[in-house]
N, CA, C and O of each residue as an XYZ file, in Angstrom:
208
protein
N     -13.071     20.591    -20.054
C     -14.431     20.791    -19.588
C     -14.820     22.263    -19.719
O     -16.009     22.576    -19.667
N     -13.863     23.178    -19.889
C     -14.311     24.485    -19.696
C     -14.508     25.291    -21.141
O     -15.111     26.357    -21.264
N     -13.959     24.655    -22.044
C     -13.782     24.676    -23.070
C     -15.623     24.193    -23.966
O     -16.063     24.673    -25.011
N     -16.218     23.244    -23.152
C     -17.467     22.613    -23.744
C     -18.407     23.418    -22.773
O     -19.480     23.599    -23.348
N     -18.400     23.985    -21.478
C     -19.365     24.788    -21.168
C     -18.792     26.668    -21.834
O     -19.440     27.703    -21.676
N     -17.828     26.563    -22.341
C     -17.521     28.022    -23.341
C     -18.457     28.031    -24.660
O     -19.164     28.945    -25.086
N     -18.217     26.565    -25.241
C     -18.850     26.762    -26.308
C     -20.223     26.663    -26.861
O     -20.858     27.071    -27.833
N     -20.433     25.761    -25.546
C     -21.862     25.676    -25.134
C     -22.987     27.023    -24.709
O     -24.159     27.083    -25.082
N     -22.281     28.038    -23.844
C     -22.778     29.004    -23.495
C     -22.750     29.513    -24.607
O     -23.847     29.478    -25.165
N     -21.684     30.134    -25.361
C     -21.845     30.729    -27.252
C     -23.006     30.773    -27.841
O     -23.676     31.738    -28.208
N     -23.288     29.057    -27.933
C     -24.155     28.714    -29.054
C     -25.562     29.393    -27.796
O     -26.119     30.433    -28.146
N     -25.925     28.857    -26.688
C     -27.082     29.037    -26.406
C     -26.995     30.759    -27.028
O     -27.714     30.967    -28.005
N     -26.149     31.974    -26.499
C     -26.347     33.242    -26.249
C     -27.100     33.738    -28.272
O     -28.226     34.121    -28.591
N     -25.990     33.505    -29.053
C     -26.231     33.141    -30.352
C     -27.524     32.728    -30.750
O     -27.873     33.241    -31.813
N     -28.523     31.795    -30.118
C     -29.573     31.501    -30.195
C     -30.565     31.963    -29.607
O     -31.668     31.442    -29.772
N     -30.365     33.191    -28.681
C     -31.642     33.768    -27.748
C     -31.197     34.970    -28.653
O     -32.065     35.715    -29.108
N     -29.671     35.215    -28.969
C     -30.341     36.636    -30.014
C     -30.630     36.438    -30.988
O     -31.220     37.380    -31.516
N     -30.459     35.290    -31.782
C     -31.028     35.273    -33.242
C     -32.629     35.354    -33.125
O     -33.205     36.136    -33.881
N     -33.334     34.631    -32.268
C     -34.872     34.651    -31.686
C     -35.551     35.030    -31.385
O     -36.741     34.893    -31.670
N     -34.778     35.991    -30.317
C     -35.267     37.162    -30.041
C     -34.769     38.773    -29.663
O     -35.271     39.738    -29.086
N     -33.281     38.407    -30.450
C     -32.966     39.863    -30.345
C     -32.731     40.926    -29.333
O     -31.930     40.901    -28.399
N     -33.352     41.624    -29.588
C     -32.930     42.842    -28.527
C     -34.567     42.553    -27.388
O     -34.716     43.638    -26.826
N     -35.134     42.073    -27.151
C     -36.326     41.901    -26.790
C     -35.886     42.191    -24.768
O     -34.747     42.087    -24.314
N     -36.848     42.462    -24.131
C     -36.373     42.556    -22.876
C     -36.335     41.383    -22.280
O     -35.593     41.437    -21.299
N     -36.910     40.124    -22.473
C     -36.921     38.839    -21.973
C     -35.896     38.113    -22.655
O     -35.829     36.975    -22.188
N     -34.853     38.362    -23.812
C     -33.535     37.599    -24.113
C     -33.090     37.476    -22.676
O     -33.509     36.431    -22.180
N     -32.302     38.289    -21.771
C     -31.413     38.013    -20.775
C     -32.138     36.879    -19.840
O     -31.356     36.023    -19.427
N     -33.037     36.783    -19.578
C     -33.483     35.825    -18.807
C     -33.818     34.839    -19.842
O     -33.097     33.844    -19.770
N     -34.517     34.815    -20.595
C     -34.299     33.307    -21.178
C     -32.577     32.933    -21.502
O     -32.299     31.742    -21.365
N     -31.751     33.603    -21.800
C     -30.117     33.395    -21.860
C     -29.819     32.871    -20.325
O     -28.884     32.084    -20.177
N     -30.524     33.252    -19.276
C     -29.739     33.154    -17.685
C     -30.450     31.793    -17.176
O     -30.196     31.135    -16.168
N     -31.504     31.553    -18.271
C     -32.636     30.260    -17.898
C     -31.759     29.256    -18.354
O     -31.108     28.491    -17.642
N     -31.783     29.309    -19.683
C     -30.989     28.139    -20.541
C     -29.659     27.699    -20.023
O     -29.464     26.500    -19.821
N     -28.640     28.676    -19.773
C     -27.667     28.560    -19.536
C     -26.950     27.771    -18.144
O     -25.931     27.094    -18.007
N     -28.480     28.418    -16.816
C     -28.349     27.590    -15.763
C     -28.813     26.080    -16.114
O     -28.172     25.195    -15.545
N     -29.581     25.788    -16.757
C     -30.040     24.458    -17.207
C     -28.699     23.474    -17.705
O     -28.200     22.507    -17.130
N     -28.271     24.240    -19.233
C     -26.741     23.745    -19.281
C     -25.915     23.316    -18.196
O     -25.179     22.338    -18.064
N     -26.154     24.095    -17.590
C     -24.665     24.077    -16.334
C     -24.657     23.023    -16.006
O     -23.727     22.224    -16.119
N     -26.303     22.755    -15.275
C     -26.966     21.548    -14.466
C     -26.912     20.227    -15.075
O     -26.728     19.242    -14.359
N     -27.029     20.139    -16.104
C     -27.141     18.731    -17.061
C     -25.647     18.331    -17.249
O     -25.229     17.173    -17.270
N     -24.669     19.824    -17.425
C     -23.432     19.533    -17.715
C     -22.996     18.412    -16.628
O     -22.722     17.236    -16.868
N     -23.003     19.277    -14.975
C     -22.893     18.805    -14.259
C     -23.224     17.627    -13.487
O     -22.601     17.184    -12.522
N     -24.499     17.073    -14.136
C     -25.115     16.165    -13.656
C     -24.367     14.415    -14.670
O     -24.299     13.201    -14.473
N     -23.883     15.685    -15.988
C     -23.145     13.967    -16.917
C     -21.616     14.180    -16.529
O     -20.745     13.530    -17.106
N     -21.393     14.858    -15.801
C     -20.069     14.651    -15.581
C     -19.606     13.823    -14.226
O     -18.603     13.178    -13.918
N     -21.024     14.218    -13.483
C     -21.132     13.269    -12.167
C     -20.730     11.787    -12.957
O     -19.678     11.153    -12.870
N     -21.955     11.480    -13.752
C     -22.436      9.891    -14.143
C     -21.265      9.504    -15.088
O     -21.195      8.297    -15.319
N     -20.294     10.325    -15.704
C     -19.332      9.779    -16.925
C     -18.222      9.688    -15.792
O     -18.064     10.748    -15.184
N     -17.466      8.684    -15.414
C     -16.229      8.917    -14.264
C     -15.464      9.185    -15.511
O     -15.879      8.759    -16.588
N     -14.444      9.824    -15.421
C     -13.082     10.115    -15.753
C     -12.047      9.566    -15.404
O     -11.781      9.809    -14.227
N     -11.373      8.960    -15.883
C     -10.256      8.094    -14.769
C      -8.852      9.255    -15.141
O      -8.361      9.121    -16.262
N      -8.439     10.000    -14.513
C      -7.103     10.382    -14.476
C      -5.912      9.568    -14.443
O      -4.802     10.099    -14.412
């Protein structure tokens, strides 16, 4: 799991600088997206059980 929110965070960061670069609003759109990720992550990991 930590491994898919690693690579996940990558690609978003990768994509707010290709877009917008050095711009002063990258870090917050990066801190926007990324909390969003988290949330969705978290929300399909609720709904997918895992059976150990």
């Amino acid at each position: 799991m930590l491994v898919l929110i690693w690579f996940s965070v990558c690609i978003i960061f990768a994509f707010v600088q290709f877009i917008l670069g050095d711009s002063g609003h990258s870090l917050e759109l990066f801190a926007l997206l990324t909390a969003i990720l988290l949330f969705a992550i978290n929300k399909l990991k609720n709904k997918v059980k895992i059976n150990k």
